[in-house]
RONU-84652 format. One record per residue: residue number from 1; residue in one letter; x negated, y, z negated of N, C-alpha, C, O in turn. Coordinates in steps of 0.05 Angstrom, whole numbers, plus 32768, in hexadecimal, padded with zeros to 4 digits. Each point is the difference from the previous one (the first is absolute). Layout:
// residues N
    i  aa   n_x   n_y   n_z  ca_x  ca_y  ca_z   c_x   c_y   c_z   o_x   o_y   o_z
  NUM   A     X     Y     Z     X     Y     Z     X     Y     Z     X     Y     Z
...
This chain:
// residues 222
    i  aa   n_x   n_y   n_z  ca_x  ca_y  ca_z   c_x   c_y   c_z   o_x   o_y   o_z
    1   X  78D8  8884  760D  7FEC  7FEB  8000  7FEE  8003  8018  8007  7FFB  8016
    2   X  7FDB  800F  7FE4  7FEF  7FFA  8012  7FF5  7FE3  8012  7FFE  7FEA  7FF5
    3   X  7FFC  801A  801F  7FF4  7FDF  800E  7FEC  7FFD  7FEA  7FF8  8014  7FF3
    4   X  7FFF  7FCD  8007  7FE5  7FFD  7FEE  7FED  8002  8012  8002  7FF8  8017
    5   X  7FDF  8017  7FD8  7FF3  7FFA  800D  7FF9  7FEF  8019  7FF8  8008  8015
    6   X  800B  7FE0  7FE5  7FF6  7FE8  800E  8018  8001  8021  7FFC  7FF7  8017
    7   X  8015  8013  7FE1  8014  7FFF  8014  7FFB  8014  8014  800A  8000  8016
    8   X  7FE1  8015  7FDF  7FFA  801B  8017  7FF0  7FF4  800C  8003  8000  8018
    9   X  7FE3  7FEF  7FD9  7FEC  7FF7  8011  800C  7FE0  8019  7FF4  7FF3  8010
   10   X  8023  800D  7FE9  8006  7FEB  8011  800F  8010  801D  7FFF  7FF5  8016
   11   X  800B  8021  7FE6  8010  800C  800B  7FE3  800F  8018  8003  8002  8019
   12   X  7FE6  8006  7FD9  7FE9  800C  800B  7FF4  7FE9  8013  7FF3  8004  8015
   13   X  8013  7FE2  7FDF  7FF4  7FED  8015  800B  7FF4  801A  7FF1  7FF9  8012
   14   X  8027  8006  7FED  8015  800E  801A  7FF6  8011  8011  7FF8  7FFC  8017
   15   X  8009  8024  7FD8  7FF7  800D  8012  7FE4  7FFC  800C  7FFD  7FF9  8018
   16   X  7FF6  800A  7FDE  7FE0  7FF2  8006  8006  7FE9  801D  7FFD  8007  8018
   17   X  800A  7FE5  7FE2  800A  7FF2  8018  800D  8008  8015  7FFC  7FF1  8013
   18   X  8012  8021  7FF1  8011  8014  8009  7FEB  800B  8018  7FFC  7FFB  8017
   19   X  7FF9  8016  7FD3  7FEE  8012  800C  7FE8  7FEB  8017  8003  8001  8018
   20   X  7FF3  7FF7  7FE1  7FF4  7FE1  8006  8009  7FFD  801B  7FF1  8003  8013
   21   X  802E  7FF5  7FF0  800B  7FEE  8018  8001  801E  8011  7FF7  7FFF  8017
   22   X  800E  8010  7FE3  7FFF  801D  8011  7FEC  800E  8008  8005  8013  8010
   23   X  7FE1  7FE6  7FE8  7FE4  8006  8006  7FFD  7FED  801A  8000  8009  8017
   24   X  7FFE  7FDE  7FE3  7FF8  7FEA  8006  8010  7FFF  8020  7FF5  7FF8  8015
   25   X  802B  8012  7FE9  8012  8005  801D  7FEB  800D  8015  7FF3  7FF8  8013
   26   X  8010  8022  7FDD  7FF8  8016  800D  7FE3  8000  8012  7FFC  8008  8017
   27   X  7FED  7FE9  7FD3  7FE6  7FF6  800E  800A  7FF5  8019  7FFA  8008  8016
   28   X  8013  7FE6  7FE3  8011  7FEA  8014  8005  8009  801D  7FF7  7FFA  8016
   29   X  801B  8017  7FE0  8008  800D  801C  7FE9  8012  8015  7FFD  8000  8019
   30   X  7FF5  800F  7FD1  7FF5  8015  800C  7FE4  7FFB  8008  7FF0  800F  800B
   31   X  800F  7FD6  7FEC  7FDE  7FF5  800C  8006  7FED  8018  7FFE  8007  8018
   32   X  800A  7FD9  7FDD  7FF7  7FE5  800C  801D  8003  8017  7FFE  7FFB  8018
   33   X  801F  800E  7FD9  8012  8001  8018  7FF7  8012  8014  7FFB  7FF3  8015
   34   X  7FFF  802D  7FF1  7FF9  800E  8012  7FF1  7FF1  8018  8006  7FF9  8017
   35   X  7FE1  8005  7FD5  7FE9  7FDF  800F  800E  7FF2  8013  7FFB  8000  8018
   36   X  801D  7FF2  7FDA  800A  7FED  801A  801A  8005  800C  800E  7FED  8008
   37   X  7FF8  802E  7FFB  8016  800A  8011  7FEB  8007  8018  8002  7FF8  8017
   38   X  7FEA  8018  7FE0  7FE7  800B  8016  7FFC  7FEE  800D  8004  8003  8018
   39   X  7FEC  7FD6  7FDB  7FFD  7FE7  8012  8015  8001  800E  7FFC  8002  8018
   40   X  8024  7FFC  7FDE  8011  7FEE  8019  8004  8014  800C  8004  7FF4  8015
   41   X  7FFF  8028  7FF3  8003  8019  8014  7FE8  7FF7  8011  8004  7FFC  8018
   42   X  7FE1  8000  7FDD  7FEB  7FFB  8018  8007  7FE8  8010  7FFF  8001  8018
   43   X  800A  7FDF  7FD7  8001  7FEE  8005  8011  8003  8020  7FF6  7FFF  8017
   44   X  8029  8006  7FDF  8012  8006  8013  7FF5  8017  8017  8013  8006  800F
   45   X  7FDE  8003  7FF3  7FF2  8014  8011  7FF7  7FF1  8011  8009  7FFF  8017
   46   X  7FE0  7FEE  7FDF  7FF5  7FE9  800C  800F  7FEE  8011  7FFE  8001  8019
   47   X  8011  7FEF  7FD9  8018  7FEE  8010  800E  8005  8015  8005  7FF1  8013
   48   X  8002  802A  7FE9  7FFF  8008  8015  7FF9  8003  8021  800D  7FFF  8015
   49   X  7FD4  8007  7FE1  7FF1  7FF9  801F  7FF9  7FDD  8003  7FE9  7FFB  8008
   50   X  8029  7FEC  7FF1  7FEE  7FFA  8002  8017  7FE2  8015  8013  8005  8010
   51   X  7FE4  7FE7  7FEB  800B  7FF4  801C  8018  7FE8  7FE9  7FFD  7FFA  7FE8
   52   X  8011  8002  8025  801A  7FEF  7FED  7FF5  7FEE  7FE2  8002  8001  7FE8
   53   X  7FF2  7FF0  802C  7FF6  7FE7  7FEC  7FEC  8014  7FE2  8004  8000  7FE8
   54   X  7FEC  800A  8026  7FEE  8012  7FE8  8018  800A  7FE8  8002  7FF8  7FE9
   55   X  8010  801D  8028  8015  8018  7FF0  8004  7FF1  7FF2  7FFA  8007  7FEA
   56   X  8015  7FDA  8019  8014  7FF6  7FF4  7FEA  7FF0  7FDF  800A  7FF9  7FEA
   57   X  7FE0  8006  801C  7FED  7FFD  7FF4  7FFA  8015  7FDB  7FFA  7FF7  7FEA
   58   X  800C  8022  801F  7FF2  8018  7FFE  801E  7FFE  7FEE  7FFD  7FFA  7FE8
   59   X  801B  800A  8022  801C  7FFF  7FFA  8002  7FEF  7FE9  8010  8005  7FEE
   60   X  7FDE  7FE4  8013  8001  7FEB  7FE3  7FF7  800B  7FEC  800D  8003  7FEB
   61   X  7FD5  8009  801A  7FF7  800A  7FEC  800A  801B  7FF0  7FF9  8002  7FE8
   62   X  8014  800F  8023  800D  8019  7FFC  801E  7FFE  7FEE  800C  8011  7FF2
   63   X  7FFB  7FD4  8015  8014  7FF5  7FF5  7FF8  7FF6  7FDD  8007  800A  7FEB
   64   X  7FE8  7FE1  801A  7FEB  7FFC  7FE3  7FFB  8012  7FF8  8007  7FFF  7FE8
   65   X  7FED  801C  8020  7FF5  8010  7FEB  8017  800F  7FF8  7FFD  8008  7FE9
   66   X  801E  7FFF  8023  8016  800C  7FF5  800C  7FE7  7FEA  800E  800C  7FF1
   67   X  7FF2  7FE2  800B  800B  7FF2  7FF4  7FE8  8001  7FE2  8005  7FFE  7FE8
   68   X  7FE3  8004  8024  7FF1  8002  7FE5  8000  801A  7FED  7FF7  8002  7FE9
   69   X  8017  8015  802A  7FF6  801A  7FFB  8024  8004  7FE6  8002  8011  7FEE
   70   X  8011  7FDA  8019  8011  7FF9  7FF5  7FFE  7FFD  7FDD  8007  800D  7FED
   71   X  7FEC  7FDE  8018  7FFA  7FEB  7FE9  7FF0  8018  7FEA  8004  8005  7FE8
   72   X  7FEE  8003  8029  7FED  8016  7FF3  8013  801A  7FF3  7FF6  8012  7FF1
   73   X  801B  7FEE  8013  8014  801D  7FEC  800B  7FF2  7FE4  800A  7FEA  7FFC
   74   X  7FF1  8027  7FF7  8006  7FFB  7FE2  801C  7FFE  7FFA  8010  8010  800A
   75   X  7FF5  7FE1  7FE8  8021  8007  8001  800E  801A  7FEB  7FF2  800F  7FF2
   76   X  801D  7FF2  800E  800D  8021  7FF7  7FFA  7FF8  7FDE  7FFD  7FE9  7FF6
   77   X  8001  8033  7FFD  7FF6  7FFD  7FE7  8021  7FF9  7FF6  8014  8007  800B
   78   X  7FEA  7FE9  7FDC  802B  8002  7FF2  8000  8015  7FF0  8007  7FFD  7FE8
   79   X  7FEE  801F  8023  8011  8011  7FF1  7FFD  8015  8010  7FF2  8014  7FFC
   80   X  801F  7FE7  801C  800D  800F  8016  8015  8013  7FF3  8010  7FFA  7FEF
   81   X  7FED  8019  801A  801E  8015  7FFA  8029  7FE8  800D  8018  8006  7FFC
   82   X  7FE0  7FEC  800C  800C  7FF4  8013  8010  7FE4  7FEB  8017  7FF9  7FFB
   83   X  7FD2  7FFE  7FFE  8008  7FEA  7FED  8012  8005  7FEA  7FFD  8015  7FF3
   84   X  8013  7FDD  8009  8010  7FFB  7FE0  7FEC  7FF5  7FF1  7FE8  7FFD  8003
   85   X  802F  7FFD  7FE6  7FE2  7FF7  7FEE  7FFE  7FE1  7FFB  7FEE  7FF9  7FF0
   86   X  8024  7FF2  801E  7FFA  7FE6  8007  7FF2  8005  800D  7FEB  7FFE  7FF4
   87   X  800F  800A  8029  7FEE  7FFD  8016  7FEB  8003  7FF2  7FEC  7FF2  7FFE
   88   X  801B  8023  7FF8  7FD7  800F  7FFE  7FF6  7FED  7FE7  7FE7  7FFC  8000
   89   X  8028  7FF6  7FE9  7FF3  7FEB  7FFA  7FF8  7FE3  8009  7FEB  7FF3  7FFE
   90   X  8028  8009  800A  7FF8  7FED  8013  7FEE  7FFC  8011  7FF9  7FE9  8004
   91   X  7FF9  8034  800D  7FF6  8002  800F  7FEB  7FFA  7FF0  7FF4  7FEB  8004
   92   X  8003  8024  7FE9  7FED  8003  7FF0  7FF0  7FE9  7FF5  7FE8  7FFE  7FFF
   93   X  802E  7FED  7FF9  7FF9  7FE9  7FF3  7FFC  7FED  8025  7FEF  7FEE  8003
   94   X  801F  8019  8010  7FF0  7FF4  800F  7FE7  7FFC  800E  7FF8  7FEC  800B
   95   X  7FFB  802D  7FF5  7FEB  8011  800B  7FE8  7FF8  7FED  7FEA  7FFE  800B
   96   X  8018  7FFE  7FDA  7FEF  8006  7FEA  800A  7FE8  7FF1  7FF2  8001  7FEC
   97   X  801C  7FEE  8012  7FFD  7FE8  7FEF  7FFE  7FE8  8009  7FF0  7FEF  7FFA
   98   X  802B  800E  801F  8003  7FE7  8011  7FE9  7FF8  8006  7FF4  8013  8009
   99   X  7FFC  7FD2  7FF8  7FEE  8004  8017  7FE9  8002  7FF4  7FF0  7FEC  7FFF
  100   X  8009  802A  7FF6  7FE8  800A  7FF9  7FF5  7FF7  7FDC  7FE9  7FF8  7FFA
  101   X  802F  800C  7FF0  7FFB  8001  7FE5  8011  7FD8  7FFD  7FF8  7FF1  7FEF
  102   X  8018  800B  801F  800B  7FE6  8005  8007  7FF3  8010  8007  800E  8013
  103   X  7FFB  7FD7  7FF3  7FFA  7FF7  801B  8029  8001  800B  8009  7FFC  8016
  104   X  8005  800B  7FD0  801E  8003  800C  800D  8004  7FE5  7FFC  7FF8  7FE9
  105   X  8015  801A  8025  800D  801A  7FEA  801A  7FFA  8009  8007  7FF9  8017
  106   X  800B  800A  7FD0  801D  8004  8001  800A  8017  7FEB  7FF8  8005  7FE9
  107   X  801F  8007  802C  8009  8018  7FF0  801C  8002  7FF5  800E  7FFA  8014
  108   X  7FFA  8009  7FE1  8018  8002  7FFA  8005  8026  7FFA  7FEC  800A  7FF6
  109   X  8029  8008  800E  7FF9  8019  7FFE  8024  8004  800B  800D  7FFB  8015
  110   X  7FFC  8014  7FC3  801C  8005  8002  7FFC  8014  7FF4  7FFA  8002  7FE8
  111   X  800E  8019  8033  800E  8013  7FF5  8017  800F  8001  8007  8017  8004
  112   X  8004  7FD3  7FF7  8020  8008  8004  800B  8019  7FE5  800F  8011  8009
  113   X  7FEB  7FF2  7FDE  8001  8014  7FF9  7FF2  8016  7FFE  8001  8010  7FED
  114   X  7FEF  7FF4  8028  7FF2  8013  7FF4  7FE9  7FFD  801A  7FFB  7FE8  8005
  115   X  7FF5  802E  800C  7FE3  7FFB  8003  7FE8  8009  7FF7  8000  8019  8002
  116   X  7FEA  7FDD  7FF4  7FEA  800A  7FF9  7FF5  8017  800C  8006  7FFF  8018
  117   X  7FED  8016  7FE2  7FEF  8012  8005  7FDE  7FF7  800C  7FF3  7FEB  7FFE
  118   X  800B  8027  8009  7FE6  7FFB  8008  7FED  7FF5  7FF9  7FF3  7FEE  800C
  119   X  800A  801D  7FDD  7FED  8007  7FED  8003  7FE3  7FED  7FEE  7FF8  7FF1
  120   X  8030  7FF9  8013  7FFE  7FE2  7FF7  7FFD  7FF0  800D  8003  7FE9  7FFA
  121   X  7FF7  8020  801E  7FF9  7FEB  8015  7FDF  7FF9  7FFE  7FF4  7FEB  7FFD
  122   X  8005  8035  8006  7FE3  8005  8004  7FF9  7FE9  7FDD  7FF5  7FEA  8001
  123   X  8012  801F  7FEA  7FF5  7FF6  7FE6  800C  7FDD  7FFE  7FF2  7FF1  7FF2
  124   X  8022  8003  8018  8007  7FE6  8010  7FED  7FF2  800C  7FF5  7FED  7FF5
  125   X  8004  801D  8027  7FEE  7FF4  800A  7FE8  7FFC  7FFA  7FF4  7FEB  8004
  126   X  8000  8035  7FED  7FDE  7FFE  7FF4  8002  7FE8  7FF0  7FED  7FF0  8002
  127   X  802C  8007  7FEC  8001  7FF3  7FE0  7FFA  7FE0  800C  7FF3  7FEF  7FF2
  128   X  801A  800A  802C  8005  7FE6  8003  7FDD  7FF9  8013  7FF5  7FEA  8002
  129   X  8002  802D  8008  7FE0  7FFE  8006  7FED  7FFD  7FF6  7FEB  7FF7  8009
  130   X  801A  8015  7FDA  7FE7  7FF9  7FF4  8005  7FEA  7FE9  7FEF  7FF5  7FF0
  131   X  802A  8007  8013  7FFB  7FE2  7FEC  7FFD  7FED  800F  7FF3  7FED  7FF6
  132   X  8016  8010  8023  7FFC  7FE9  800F  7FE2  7FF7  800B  7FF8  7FEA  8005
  133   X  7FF8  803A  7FFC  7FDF  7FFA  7FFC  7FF6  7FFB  7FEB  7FEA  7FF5  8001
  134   X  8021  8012  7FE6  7FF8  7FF6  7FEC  8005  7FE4  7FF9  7FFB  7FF7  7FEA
  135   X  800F  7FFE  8027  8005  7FE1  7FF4  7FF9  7FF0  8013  8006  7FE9  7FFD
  136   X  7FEB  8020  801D  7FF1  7FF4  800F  7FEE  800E  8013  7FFF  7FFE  8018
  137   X  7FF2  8014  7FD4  7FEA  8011  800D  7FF1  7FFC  8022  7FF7  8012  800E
  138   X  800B  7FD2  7FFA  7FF2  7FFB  8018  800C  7FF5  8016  8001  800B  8016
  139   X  8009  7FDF  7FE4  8015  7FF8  800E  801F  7FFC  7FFF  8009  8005  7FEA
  140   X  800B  7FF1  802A  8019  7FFE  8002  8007  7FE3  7FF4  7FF3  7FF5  7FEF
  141   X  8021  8004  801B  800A  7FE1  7FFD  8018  8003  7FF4  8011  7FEE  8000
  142   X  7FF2  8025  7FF5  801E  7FFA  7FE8  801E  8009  801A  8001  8006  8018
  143   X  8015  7FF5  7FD1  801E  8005  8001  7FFF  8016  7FF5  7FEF  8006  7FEF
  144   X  8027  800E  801C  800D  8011  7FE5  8015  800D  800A  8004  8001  8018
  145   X  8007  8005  7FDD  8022  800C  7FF7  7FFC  8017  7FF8  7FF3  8001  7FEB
  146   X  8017  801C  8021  8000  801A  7FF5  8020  8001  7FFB  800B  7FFB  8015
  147   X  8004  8009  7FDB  8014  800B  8005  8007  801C  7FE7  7FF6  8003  7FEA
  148   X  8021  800F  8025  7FFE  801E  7FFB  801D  8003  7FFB  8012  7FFE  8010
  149   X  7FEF  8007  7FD8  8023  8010  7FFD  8004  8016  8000  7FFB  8001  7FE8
  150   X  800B  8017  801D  8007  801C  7FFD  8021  8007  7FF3  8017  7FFA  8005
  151   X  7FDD  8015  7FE9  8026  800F  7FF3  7FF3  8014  7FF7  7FE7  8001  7FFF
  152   X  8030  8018  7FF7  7FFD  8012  7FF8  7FE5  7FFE  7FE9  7FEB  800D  8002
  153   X  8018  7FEA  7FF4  7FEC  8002  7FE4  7FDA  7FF4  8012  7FED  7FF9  7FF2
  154   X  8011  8008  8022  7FE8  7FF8  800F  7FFA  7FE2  8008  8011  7FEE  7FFF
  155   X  7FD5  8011  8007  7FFD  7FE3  800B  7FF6  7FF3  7FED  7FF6  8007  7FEB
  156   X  8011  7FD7  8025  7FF9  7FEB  7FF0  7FF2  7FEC  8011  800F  7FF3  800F
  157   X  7FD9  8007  7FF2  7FE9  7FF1  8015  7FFF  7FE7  7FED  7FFD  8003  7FE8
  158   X  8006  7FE5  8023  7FF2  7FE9  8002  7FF2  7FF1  8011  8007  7FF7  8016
  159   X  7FE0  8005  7FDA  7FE7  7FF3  801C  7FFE  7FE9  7FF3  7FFB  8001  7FE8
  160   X  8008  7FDE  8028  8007  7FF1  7FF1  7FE9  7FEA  8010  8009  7FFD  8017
  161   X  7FE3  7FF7  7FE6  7FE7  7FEF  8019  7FFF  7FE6  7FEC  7FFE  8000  7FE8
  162   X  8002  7FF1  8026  7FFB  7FE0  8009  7FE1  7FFB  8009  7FFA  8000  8018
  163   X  7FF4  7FFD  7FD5  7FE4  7FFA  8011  8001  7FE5  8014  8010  7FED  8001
  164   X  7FD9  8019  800E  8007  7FE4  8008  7FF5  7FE8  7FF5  8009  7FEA  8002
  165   X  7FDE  801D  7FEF  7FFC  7FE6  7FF4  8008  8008  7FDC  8007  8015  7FF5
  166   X  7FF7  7FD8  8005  7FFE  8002  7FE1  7FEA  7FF2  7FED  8002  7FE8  7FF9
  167   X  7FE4  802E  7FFC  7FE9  7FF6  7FFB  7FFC  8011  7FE0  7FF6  8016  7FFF
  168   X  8012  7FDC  7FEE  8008  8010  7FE9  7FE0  8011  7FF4  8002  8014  7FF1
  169   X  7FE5  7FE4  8017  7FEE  8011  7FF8  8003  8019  8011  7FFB  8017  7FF6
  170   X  800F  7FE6  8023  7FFC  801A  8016  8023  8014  7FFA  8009  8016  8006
  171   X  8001  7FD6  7FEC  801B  8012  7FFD  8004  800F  7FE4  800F  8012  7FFA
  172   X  7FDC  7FE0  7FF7  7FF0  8011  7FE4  8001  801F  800D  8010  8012  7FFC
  173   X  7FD7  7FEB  8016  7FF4  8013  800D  8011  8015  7FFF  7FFF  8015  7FF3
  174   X  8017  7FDE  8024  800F  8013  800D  8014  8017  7FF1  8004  8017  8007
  175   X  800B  7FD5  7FDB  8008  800F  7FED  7FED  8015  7FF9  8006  8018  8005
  176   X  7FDF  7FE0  7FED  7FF1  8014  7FFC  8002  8018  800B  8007  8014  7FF4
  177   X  7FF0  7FEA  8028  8006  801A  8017  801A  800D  7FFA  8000  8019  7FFE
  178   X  8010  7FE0  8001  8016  8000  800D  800F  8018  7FE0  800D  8015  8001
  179   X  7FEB  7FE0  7FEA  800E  800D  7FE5  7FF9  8019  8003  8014  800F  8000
  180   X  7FD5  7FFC  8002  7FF4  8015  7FF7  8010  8012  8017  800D  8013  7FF6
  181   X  7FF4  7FEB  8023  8008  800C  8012  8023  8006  7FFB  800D  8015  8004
  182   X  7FFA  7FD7  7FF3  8022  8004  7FFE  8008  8009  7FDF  8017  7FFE  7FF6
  183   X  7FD3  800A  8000  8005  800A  7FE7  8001  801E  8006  8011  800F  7FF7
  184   X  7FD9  7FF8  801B  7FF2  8018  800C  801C  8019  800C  8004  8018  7FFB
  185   X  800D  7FD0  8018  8016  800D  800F  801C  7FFE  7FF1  8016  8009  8005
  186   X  7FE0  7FEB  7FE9  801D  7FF7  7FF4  8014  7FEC  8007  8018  8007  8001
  187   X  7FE0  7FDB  8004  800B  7FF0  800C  8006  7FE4  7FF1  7FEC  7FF5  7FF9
  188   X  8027  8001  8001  8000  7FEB  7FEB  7FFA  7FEB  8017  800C  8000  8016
  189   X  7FE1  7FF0  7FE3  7FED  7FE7  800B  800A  7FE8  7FED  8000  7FFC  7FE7
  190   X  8007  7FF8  802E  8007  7FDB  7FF4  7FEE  7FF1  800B  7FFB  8001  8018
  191   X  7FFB  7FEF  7FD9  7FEB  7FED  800B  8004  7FE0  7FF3  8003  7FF9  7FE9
  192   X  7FFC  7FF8  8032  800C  7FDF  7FFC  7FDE  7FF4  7FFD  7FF0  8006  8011
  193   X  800A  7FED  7FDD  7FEF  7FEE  7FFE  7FFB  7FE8  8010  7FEC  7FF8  800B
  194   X  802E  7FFD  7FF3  8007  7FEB  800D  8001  7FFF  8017  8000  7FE8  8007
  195   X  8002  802A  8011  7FFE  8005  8013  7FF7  800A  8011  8000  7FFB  8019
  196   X  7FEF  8021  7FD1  7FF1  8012  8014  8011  801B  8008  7FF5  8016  7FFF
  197   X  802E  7FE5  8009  800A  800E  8006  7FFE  8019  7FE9  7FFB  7FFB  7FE8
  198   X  8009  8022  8024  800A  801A  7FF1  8015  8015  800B  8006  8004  8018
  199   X  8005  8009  7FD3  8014  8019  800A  7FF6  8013  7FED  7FF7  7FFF  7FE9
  200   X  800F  8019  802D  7FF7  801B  7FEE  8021  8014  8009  8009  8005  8017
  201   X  8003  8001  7FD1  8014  8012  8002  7FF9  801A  7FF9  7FF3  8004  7FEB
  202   X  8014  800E  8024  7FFA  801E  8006  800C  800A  8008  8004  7FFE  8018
  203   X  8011  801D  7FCE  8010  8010  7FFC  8002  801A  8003  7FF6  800C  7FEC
  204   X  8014  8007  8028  7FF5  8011  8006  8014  8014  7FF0  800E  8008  8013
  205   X  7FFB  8003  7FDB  8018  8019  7FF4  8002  8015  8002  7FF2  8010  7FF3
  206   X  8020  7FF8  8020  7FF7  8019  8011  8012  8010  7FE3  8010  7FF4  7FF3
  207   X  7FE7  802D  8007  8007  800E  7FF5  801E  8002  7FEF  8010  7FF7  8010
  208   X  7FFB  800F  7FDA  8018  8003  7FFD  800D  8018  7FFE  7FFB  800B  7FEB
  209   X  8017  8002  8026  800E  801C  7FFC  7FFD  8003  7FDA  8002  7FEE  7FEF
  210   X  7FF8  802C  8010  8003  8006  7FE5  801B  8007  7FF2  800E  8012  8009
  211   X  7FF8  7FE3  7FE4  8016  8001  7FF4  800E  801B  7FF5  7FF3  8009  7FED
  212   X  8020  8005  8019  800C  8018  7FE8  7FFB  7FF5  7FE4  7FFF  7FE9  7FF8
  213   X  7FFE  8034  7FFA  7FFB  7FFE  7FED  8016  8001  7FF2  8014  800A  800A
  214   X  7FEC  7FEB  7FDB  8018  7FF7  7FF0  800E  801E  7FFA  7FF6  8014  7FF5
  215   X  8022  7FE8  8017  801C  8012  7FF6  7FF5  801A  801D  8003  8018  7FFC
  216   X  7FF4  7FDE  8019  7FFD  800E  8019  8006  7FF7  800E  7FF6  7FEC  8009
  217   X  8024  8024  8001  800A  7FE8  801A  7FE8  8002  801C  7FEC  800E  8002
  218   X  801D  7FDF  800F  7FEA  7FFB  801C  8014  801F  800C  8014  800D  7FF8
  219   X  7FDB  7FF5  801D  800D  802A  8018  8018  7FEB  8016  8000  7FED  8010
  220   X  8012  8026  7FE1  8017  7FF3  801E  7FFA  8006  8015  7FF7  8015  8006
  221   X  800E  7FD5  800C  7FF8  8000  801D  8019  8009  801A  8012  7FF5  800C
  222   X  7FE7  801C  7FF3  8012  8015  8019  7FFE  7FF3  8017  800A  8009  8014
């Protein structure tokens, strides 16, 4: 069994982001940080010559700009060689959902039989990004619930959001958006009238060993 289409291009949008947060480091480092390692080497050069009350002055500011020069590093991409594959989703959904696609995210994520691959992380996370922009293109405000099962036979994603208000012409809308996209990836979409609330379930089936053929035994294993 090949990935479906739709699952490569989700897997491509990962990387794309990927590539993205590693561009974006590297500018990082090699422009605006250089910049202000060069300021506080001069700074402290300065302070130096200069009389208590001033230094201790000079000392504040050198302090501020290391604390800003802080704030300013990107945090690590979640798909470190380093990470398992809770972390690196987690990380993922924290970096790129928390916060940004909802105003507060809960995860639930059991893989006690089994862990996901990459490549269901990467097609996981794209799946829970673009429905969650699809169902509120501009702004935040909602709840939602990701939770992830892993076993042998592949993953199983549920993205489960609570809007915050409930305005049945605008939650028309949001179905609208929302079908075409999870028909697209392959995602069974539930949608409450009555509430606004939706869940999209998304099954990932990783390959099945191929079977011997009838009246061929399987190669004994030495």
């Amino acid at each position: 069994m090949t990935a479906p289409p739709a699952h490569v291009l989700l897997r491509l949008l990962v990387a794309l982001q990927e590539r993205g947060h590693r561009v974006s480091a590297e500018r990082l480092h090699d422009g605006p940080m250089q910049d202000f390692t060069a300021i506080l080497l001069d700074l402290a050069s300065v302070r130096r010559r200069l009389p208590d009350e001033l230094a201790d002055r000079v000392n504040t500011i050198e302090n501020r700009l290391r604390a800003t020069t802080v704030g300013l590093h990107q945090p690590p991409s979640p798909f470190r060689l380093d990470h398992d594959a809770r972390r690196t989703l987690t990380t993922g959904l924290s970096q790129r959902v928390d916060g940004l696609l909802v105003d507060h995210l809960d995860t639930d994520l059991r893989f006690d039989d089994g862990e996901p691959t990459g490549g269901e992380i990467a097609v996981a996370l794209a799946a829970v990004q673009l429905l969650l922009m699809a169902s509120d293109p501009v702004g935040t405000g909602e709840r939602a619930r990701v939770s992830a099962r892993c076993g042998p036979d592949g993953l199983d994603l549920l993205l489960s959001v609570q809007p915050s208000r409930h305005e049945p012409p605008a939650d028309a809308a949001r179905a609208g958006r929302l079908r075409p996209l999870a028909d697209l990836i392959g995602a069974e979409l539930r949608h409450d009238p009555d509430t606004g609330a939706w869940k999209a379930a998304l099954t990932l089936e990783r390959p099945r060993a191929a079977e011997p053929a009838a009246g061929i035994p399987p190669p004994a294993v030495r």
